[in-house]
N, C-alpha and C positions, 0 to 999 in steps of 0.2 A: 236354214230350216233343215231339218234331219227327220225324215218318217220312215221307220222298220216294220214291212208287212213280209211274213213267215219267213222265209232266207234272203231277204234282196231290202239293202238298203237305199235309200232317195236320199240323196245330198241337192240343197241348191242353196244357192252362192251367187253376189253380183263380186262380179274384176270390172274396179274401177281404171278406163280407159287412160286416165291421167295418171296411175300408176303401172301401168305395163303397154306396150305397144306392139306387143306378140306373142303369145302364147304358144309354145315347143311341147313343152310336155307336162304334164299334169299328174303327179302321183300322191299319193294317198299314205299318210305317216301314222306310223304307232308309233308305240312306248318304245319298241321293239327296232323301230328303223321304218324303210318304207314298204310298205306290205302290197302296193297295185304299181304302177308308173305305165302309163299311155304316152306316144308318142302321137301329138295333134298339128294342126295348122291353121292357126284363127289367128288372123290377122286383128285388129283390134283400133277401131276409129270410132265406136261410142262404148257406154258401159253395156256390159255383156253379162247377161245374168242366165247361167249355167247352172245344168240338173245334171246328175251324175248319177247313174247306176249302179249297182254293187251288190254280186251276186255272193253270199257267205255262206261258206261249205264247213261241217263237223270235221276237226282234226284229230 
């Protein structure tokens, strides 16, 4: 699901736990390449369903 209220978009996302067993880092892709990349630590023993914030500035 994807909700854009004035400059800050909401991503949420399940990571199914039988496809990854650790999540390191988490980046955000365009057309372009990758436009965000966080470096995390979430271990991962069931499905993990993740909101993601994202603050979009005028260039």
């Amino acid at each position: 699901m994807k909700k854009i209220t004035e400059n800050i978009i909401v991503l949420h996302y399940l990571v199914p736990a039988a496809d990854v067993s650790h999540i390191k880092k988490i980046d955000l892709v365009g057309p372009d390449g990758v436009v965000s990349s966080n470096d995390v630590n979430i271990p991962m023993q069931v499905d993990q369903r993740m909101i993601q914030e994202i603050e979009v500035e005028e260039g």
